[in-house]
C-alpha positions in Angstrom: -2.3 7.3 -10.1 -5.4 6.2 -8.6 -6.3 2.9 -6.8 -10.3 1.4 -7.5 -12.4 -0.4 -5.9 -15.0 -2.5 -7.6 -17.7 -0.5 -7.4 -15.8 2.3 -8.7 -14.7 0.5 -11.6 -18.5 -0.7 -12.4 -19.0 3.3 -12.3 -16.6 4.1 -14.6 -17.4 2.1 -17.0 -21.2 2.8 -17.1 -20.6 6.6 -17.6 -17.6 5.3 -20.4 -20.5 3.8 -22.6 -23.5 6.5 -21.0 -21.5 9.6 -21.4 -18.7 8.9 -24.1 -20.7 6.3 -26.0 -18.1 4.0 -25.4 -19.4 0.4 -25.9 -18.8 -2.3 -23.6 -17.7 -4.4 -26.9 -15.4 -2.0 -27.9 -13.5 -1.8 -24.3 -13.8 -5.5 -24.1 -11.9 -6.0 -27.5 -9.7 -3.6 -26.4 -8.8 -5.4 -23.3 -8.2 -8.3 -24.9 -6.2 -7.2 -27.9 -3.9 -5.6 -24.9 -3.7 -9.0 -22.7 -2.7 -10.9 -25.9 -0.2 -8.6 -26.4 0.7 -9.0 -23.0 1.0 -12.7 -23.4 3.1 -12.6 -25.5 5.5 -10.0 -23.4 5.6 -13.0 -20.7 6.7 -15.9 -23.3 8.7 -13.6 -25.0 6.9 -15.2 -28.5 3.7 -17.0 -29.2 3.6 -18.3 -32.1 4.1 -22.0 -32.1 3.1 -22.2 -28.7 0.5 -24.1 -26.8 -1.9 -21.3 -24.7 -4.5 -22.5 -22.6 -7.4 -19.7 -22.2 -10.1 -19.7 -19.1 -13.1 -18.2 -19.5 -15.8 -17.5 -16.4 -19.1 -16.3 -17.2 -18.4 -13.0 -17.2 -16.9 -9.8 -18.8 -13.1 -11.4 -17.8 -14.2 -14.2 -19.7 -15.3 -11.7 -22.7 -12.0 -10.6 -22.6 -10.4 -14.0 -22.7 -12.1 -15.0 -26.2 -10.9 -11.7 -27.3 -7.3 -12.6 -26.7 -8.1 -16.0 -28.1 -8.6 -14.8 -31.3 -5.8 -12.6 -31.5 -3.1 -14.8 -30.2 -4.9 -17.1 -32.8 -4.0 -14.6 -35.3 -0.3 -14.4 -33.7 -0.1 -18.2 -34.8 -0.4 -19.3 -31.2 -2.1 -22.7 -30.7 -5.5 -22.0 -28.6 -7.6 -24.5 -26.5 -9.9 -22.5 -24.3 -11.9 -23.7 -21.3 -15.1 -22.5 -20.3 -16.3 -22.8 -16.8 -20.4 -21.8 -17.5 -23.2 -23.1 -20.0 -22.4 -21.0 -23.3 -26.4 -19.7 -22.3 -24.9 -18.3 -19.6 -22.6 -15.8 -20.9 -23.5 -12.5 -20.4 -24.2 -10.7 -23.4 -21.0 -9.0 -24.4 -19.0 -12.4 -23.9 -21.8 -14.2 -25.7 -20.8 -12.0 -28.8 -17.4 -12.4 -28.4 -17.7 -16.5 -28.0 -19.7 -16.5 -31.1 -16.5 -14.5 -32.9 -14.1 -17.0 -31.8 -16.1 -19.9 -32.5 -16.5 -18.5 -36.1 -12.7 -19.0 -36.0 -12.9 -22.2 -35.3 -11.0 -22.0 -32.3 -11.8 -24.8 -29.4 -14.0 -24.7 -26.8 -14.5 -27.0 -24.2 -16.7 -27.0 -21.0 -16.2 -28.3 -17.6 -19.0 -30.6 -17.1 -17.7 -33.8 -17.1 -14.6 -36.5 -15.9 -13.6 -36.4 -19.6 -13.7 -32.7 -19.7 -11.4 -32.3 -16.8 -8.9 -35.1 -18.6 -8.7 -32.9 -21.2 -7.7 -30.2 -19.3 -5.5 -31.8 -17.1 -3.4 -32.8 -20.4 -3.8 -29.3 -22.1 -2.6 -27.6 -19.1 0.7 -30.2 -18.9 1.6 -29.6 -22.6 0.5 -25.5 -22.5 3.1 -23.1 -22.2 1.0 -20.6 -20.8 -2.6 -19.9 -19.4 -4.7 -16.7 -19.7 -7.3 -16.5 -16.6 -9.9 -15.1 -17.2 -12.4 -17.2 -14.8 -13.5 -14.3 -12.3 -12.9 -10.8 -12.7 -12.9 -7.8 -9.7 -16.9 -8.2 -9.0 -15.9 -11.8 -7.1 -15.8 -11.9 -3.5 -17.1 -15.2 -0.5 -16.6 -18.2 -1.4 -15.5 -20.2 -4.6 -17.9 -22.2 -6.6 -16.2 -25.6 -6.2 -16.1 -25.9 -9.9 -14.0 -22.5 -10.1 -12.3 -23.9 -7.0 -10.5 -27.2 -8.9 -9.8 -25.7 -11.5 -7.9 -22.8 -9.7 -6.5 -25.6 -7.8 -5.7 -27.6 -11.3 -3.5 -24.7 -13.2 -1.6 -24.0 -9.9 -0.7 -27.3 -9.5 0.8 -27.5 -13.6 3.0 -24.5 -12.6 2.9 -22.9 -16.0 3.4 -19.0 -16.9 0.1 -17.3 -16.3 -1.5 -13.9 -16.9 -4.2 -13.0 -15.0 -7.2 -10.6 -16.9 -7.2 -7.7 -14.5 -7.1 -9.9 -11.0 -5.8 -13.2 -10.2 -9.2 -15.5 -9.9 -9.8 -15.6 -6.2 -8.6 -12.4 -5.2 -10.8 -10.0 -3.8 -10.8 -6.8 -5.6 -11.3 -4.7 -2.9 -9.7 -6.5 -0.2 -6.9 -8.6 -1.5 -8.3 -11.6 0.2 -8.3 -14.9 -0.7 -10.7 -16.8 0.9 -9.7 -20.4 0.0 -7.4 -20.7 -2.7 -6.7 -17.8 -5.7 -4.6 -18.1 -9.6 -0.7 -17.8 -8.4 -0.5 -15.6 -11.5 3.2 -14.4 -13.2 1.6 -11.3 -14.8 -1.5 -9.5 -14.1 -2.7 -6.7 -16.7 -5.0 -4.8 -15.0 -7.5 -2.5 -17.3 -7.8 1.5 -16.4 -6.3 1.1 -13.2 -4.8 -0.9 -10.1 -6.8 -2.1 -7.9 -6.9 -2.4 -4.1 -6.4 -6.1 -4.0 -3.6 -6.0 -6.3 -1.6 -4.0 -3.4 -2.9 -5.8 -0.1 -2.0 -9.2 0.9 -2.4 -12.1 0.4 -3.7 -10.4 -3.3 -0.1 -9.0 -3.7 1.6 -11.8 -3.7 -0.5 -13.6 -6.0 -0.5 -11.0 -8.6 2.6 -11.3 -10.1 4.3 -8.4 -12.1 1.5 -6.0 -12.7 0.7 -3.9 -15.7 -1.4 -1.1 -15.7 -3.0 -0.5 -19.4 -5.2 1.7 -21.2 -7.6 0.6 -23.1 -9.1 3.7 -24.1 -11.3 5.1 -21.1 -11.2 8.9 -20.8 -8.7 9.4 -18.2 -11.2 12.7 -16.8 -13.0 8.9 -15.3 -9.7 7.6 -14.2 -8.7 10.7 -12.6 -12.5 11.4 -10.8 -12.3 13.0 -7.6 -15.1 10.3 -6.0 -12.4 7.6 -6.1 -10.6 8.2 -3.1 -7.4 5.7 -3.4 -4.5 6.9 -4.9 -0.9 5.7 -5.3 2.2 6.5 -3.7 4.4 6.5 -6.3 7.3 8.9 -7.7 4.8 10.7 -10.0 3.3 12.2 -6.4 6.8 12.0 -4.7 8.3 15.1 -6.7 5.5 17.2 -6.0 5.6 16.8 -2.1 8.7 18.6 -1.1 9.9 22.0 -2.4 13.2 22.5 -3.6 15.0 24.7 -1.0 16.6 28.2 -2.1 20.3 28.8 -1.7 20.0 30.9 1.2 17.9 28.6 3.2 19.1 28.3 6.8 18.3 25.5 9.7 15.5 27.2 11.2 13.9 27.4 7.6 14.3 23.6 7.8 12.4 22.7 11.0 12.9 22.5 14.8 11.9 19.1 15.5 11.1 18.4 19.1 11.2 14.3 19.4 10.0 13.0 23.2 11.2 9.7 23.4 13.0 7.0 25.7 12.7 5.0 28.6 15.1 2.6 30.7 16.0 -0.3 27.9 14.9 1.8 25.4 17.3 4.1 23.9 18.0 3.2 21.3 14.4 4.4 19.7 15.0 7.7 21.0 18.2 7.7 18.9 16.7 6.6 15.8 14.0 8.7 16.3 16.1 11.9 16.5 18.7 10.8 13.9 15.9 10.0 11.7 14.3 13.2 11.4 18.0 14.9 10.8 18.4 12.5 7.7 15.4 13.5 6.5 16.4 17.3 6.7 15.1 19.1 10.0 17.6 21.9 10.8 17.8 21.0 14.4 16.3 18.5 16.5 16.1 18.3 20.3 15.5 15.2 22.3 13.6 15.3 25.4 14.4 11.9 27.7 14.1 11.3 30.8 16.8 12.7 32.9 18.8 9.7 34.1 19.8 8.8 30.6 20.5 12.0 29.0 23.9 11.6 29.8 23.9 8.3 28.0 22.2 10.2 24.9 23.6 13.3 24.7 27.1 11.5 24.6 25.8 9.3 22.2 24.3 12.1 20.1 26.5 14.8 18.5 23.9 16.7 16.3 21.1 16.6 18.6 20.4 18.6 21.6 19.2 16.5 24.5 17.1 17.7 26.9 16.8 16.3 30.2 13.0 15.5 31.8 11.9 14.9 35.1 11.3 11.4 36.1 9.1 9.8 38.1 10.5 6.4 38.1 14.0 6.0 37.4 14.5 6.1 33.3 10.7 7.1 32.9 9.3 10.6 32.1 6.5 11.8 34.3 4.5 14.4 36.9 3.5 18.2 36.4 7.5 19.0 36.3 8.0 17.0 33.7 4.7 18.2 31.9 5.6 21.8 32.3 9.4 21.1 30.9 7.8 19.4 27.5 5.5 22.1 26.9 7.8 25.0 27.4 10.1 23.2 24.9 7.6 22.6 22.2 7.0 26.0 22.3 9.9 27.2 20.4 10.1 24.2 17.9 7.8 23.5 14.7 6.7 20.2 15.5 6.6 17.7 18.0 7.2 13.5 17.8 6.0 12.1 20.7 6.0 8.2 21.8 8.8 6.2 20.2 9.8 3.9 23.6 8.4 6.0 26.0 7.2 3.0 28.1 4.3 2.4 29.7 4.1 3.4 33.2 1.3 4.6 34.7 3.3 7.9 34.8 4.3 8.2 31.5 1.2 7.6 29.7 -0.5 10.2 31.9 2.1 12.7 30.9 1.3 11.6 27.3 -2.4 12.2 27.1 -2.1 15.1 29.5 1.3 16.7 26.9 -1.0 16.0 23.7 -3.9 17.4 25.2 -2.1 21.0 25.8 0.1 21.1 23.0 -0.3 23.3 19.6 2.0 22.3 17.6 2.0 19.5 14.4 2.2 16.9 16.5 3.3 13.0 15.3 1.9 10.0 17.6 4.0 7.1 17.7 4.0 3.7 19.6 3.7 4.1 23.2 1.9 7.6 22.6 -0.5 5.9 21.4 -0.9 2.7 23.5 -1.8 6.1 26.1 -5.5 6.4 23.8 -6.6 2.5 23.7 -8.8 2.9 26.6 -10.4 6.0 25.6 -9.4 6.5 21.7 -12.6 9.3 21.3 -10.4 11.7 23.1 -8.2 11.7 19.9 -10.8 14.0 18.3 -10.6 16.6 20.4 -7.2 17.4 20.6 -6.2 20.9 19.5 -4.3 19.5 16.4 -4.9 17.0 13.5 -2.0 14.5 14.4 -0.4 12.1 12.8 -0.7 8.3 13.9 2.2 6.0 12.8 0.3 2.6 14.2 1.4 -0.6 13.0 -1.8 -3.4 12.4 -1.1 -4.5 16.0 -1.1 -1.2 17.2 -4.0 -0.3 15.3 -6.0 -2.6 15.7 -5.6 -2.3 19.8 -6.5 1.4 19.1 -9.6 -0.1 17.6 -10.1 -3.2 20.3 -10.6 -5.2 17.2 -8.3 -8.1 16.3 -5.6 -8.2 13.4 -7.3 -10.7 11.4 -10.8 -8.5 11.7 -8.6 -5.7 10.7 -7.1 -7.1 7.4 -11.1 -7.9 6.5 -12.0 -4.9 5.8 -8.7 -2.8 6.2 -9.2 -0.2 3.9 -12.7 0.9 5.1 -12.1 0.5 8.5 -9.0 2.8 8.6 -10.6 5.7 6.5 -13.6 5.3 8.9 -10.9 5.7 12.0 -9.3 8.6 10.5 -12.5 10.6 9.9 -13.5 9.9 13.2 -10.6 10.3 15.4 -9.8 13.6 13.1 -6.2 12.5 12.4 -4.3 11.6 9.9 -3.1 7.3 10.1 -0.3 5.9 8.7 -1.2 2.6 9.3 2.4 0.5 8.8 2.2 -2.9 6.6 3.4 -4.6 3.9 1.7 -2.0 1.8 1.1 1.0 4.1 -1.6 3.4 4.3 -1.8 7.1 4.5 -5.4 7.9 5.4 -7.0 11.6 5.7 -10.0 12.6 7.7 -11.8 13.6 4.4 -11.8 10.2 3.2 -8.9 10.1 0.6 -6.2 7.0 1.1 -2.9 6.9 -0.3 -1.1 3.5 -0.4 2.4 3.0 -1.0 3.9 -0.2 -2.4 7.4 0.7 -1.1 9.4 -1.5 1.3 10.4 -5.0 1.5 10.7 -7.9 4.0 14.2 -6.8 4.9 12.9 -3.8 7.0 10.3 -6.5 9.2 13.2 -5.1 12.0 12.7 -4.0 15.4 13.5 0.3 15.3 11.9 0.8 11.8 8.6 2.3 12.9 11.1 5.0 15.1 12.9 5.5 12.0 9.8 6.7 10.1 7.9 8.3 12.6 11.2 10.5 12.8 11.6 10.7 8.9 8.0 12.3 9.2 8.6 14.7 11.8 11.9 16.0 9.9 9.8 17.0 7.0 6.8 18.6 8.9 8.3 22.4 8.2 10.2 21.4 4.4 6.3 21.1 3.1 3.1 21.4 4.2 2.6 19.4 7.0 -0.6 17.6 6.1 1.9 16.7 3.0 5.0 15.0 5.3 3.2 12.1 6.0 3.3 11.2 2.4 6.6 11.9 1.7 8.0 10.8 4.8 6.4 7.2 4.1 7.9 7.5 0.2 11.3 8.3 1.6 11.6 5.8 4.1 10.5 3.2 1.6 12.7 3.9 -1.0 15.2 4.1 1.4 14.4 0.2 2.9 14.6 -0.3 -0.6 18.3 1.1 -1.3 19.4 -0.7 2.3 17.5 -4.2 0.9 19.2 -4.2 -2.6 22.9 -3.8 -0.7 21.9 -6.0 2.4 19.3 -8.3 1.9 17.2 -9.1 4.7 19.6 -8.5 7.4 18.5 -4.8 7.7 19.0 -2.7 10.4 16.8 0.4 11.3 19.9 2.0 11.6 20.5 0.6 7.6 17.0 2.7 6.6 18.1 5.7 8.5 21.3 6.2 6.9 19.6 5.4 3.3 17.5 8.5 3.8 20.0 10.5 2.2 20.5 8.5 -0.9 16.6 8.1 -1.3 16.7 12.5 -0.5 19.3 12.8 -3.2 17.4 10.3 -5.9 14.0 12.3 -5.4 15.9 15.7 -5.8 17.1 14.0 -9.0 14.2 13.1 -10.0 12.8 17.0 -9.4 15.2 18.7 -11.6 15.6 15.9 -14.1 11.7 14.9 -14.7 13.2 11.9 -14.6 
């Protein structure tokens, strides 16, 4: 499914009514037959019931004295609430206003102390609210009109639905810049939008629903908009089936360079991670005072010993020439998870990257080794794969977080075009950017895997699956596998995760999108 931005959805429906003669009064009647019907899905019944509906000047408003009249018609009890001069409708919702008034339904503005009274009192008594104030063309600031009365429903804690976004939200950002609707449902028309997956606009949407309301999906599914959806409709088409007589080396050689002194345990996770998620054989290169600690700890991996500099760090030409001779005879390479950050070490990393020509996977310390110079990420002989978290990216970047979250979306395809790589950028809703511009964004994952050793589990789930598909593909499903398996872990654990909890959930999330493969289901 794709993911819209505003001006993207202002496209689509231009060429709806330009090229399909699609009206804007027949899409917004649509839209709001569909959110009184999703009204009523959230009180389980309207009729009898008190329904307080917001209008704002615009089309969302449009669609709120659509959904007035039908819930009307449902034998709900309607007062709506208009936050503009009636002459300031815009045409469309003028129309629509003028139907509902016909109806004799009320209508009262916002102007004055007895106006808000009213409201104040119809709010307390309502059992649920439609917003329809401000639709996905809203960003800055609030008016402080829209601003109190935002402020008012929160505050009377009633079911709401929000008309496509939560007033407040930013469409293309999910930000809120003062206060936003804290919304129980959110039916969103043609598609989801950005906001409705980046926070803080994900928390305040609520349960979202996704409805048609009769644009030709040829506009959904354009090829200019360049967001798309993670989801399990994707998922199934990432990774092949395999064939019966498949053997390990059909699976992947995984070459995983990880470790320091105090940091083990990522190399293990690392390793074990990229088994789980179906390599044939995986070595791990460490440095060599602790590969006896690993290779004991590790039955199905072959560890590797690396020359050391420093005691328990990897570095010099020895330990250069050992890497390279070993990614050599393996399909692809994960480089970075606690590697440290000696002088050594990162030398060894931008001098190993540099060199290598394999599908290569970037993770952590490997790329801590590029803030200084992150240009030279363009030249290396491969398109890699970043696994940055927003910390880590935005240190890549020498921006800060908050300047990151602004503008996220733009700023990370930018990157990714630029650097010639491809970014998984980890978050509450991660990102898997391309250097043509296309962004897929996954809403997988829960609070539960906010654990130290997560980010070593899927940079490993990734590099397992770099031979099972294509590898520009195993960034995807890697990121759809290791959140569904934080997923599986969360529902039997809760927020006590453990990396180690994600890791071993790779097979059950494996064995549900197999499922899934042969079932269509």
């Amino acid at each position: 499914m794709k993911i819209a931005v505003s001006e993207e959805m202002r496209n689509i429906d231009r060429l709806a009514a330009e090229e399909y003669g699609l009206p804007e009064l027949l899409l917004m009647e649509s839209a709001g037959h569909r959110v009184a019907q999703a009204m009523e899905h959230l009180l389980g019944e309207v009729a009898g019931k008190t329904i307080c509906v917001l209008a704002g000047s615009g089309n969302n408003g449009g669609d709120a004295f659509v959904a007035a009249r039908y819930l009307t018609n449902m034998g709900a009890k309607i007062k709506i609430f208009l936050t503009c001069e009636p002459a300031h409708l815009k045409t469309a919702s003028s129309r629509m206003k003028k139907a509902s008034d016909k109806m004799g339904i009320e209508v009262h503005g916002l102007e004055e102390d007895r106006d808000w009274n009213r409201l104040h009192v119809a709010l307390k008594f309502a059992d649920g609210i439609v917003d329809g104030i401000l639709g996905t063309g809203f960003n800055g600031e609030l008016k402080k009109k829209v601003l109190r009365l935002i402020e008012e429903v929160n505050e009377a804690g009633k079911k709401v639905l929000a008309i496509d976004i939560p007033s407040g939200v930013e469409a293309d950002t999910g930000k809120v810049s003062t206060v936003a609707i804290m919304a129980d449902m959110t039916l969103t028309l043609g598609l989801p939008k950005v906001g409705h997956l980046l926070s803080p606009g994900a928390d305040m949407t609520g349960q979202l629903i996704v409805d048609d309301i009769g644009i030709p999906q040829n506009l959904l599914q354009s090829k200019l908009i360049q967001q798309s959806l993670l989801d399990d409709k994707l998922a199934v088409t990432l990774l092949p089936l395999r064939g019966k007589a498949v053997h390990k080396g059909d699976c992947g050689r995984i070459l995983v360079v990880a470790g320091s002194l105090g940091m083990t345990g990522a190399a293990a996770l690392a390793a074990t991670a990229a088994l789980r998620a179906g390599a044939g054989i995986v070595t791990l290169a460490v440095p060599e005072s602790l590969q006896p600690v690993l290779a004991g700890q590790l039955q199905e991996v072959m560890v590797q010993p690396v020359d050391e500099k420093t005691k328990g760090a990897m570095g010099g030409e020895e330990a250069l020439k050992r890497l390279l001779e070993l990614a050599q005879s393996h399909d692809a390479v994960l480089i970075g998870p606690g590697m440290g950050r000696s002088m050594e070490t990162q030398e060894l990393i931008r001098m190993f990257v540099q060199r290598v020509n394999k599908p290569l996977i970037m993770d952590a310390d490997a790329l801590f080794a590029f803030n200084s110079q992150p240009d030279d990420l363009s030249k290396l002989p491969q398109v890699p794969v970043l696994t940055p978290h927003l910390g880590e990216m935005a240190a890549l970047l020498g921006v800060s977080v908050p300047e990151l979250r602004e503008s996220l979306l733009p700023i990370v395809r930018e990157a990714a075009a630029e650097y010639q790589c491809i970014l998984v950028v980890k978050s509450e809703c991660t990102l898997v950017a391309y250097p043509d511009g296309m962004i897929f964004l996954s809403t997988q994952g829960n609070p539960g895997m906010a654990t130290a050793g997560s980010g070593d589990v899927l940079a490993g789930t990734i590099a397992g699956l770099m031979k099972q598909t294509e590898s520009g593909l195993a960034p995807l499903a890697g990121v759809y596998l290791h959140g569904r398996a934080g997923d599986i872990a969360y529902g039997e654990k809760g927020e006590s995760l453990l990396a180690g909890d994600i890791r071993e959930n790779l097979a059950q999330a494996l064995k549900e999108l197999r499922k899934k493969q042969l079932t269509g289901q």
